[in-house]
N, C-alpha and C positions, 0 to 999 in steps of 0.2 A: 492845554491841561498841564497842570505845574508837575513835579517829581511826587509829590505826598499823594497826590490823585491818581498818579499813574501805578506807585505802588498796591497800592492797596486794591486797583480794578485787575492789576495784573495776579495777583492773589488772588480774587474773585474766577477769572480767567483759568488759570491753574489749576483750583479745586475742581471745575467742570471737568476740566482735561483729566486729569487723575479719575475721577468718579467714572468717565464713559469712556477714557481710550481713545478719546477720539483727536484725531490730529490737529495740533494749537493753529497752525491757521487759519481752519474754519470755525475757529472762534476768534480767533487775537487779529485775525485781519480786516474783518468787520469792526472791531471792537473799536479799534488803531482808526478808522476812517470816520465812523458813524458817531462814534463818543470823543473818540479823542479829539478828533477835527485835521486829525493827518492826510495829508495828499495821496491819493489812493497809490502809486507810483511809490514813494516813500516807503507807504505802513506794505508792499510787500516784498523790498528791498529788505526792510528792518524787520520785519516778521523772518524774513528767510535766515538770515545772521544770528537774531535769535533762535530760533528754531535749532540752526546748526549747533550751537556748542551743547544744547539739550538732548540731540539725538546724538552725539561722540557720545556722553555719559551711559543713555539707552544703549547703544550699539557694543559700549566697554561690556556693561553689567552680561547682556544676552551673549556674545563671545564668552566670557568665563563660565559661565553655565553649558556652552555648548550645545546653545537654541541656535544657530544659526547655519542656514545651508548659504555656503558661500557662491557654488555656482549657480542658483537659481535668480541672487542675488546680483552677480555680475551681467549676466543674463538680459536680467530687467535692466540695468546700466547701461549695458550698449545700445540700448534705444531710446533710456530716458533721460542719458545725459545730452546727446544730439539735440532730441526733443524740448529740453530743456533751454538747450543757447539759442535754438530757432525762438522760443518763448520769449528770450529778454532779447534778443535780436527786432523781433516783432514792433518792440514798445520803441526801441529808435526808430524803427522804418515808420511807426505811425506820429513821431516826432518832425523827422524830416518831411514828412508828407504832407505837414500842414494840419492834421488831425487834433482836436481838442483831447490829447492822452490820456490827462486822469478820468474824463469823462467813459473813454473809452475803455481804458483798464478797471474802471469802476463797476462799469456794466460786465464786464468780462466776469470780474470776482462775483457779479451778483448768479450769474448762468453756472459757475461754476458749484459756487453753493447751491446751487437747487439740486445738482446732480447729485450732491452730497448728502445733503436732505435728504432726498426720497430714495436715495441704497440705505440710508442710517433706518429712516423708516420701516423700508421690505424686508431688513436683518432683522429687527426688535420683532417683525411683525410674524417672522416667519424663518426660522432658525437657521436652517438651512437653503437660505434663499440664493443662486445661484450655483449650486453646485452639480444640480441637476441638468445645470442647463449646458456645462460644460464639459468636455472631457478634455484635458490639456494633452493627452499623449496622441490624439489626432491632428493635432492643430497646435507642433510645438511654437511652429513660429508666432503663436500667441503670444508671448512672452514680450517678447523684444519692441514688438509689435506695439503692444497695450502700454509697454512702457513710453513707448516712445509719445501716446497720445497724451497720458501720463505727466511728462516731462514737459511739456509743451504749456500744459495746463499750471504745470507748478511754478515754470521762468515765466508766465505772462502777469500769473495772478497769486501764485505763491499757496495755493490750494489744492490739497488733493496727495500728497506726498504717501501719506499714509490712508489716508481714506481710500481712493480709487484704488489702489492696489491692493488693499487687505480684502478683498471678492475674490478676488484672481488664485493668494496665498489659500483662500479656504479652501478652496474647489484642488488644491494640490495635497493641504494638508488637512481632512477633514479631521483625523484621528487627533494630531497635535497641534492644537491652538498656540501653547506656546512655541512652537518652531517657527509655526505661522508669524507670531508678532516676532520674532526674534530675528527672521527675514524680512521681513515688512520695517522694521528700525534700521537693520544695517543698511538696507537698501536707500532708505529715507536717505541716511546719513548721507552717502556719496550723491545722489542727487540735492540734496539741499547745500553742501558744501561749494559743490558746480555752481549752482546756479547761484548762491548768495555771492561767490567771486567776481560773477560778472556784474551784478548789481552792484555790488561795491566800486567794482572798476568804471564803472558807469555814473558814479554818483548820487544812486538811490538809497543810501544806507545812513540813519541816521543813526551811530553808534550809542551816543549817551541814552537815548529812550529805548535802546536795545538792552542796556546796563539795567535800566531801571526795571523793564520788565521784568528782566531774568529774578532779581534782587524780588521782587514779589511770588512771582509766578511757578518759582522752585520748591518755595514751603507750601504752597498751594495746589502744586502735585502730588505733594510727598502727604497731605492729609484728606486730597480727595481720592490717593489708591489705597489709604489706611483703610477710609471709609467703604469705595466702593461692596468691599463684600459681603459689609451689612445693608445693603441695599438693595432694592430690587432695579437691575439693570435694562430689563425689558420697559417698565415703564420710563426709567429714565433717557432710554434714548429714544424711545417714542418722542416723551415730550422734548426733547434736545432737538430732533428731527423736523417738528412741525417750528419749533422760535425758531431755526436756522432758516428754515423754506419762508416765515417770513418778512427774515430778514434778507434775505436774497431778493425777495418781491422789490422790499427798501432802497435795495440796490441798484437793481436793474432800473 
């Protein structure tokens, strides 16, 4: 797919992202492999790189506001940066081992997004959907813990940064949604930062189509969060949740 195609899908891409919040991975990493025809290995090398300099911007704007709990944030860190170089660690040991990798990180990304799917689903469906289920002051070491599974999931397949963890932030801040994303970004940042260095060092990062993305995908945020709150959000991540789940089918 030439630079004129990948603008304009990344624009496409962006507006979804703005409209539901929901983390560009599980959309732009599918997109990268399924449309584009990128090597699954690659598009989450370059999803993560990308990703990074969009969550420094996130992570600026929510620090100046003052949405952000640093140490709940670190917190998560200490398990899902680990987490995260065991991930891109992963993809060399199934290199060296003789393993067909894009096949294999391909299917990974597809398990990934279904997991993503159907939390996207059980939130649209039902407001408060885990917070019932948890109480984090029993079970601090949930935290570190979740992150790290977290991490794992986001250096294999570049999925889950902000998705998997924004359940966790609710059930902590039910009162303040925005602290909740304003944690949930910071936290993004230093684990996507991690894990996009190793990838790079590694040689899964294809920079110029990370350019190009950005170059679409930035004005595409900024008029799909214009729009979001004319919009009704429960049905759109409903339906965001079932084309994800089967897209993830697509995958696996």
């Amino acid at each position: 797919m030439d630079d004129w195609a990948i603008i304009p899908a990344g624009f496409a891409v962006g507006v979804l992202i703005g409209l539901t919040s929901m983390g560009g991975a599980a959309l732009m990493t599918p997109f990268l492999v399924l449309v584009a025809g990128v090597r699954p290995v690659l598009a989450v090398g370059t999803d993560l790189a990308y990703s990074a300099v969009t969550k420094i911007f996130g992570a600026w704007m929510h620090w100046r506001q003052g949405s952000i709990d640093f140490g709940t944030s670190f917190r998560l860190a200490m398990g899902s940066i680990p987490g995260g170089m065991l991930g891109v660690l992963s993809i060399n040991w199934l290199r060296v081992t003789g393993h067909n990798v894009d096949k294999d990180v391909r299917r990974a990304i597809g398990i990934a997004l279904t997991i993503v799917a159907v939390a996207l689903i059980l939130r649209a469906w039902r407001k408060n959907f885990g917070i019932e289920l948890l109480r984090l002051e029993r079970w601090p070491w949930l935290i570190p813990f979740w992150g790290f599974i977290v991490g794992f999931a986001v250096g294999l397949t570049s999925v889950g940064s902000g998705s998997l963890i924004a359940p966790l932030l609710i059930c902590l801040y039910p009162e303040s949604p925005v602290r909740a994303v304003g944690t949930d970004i910071f936290h993004a940042c230093l684990l996507v930062i991690a894990t996009a260095t190793l990838h790079w060092s590694a040689g899964h990062v294809d920079w110029h189509l990370a350019a190009m993305l950005l170059i679409g995908s930035v004005p595409g945020v900024l008029l799909g969060s214009y729009l979001a709150p004319r919009l009704p959000q429960r049905g759109l991540r409903m339906g965001l949740g079932v084309v994800l789940l089967a897209t993830a089918l697509k995958m696996i």
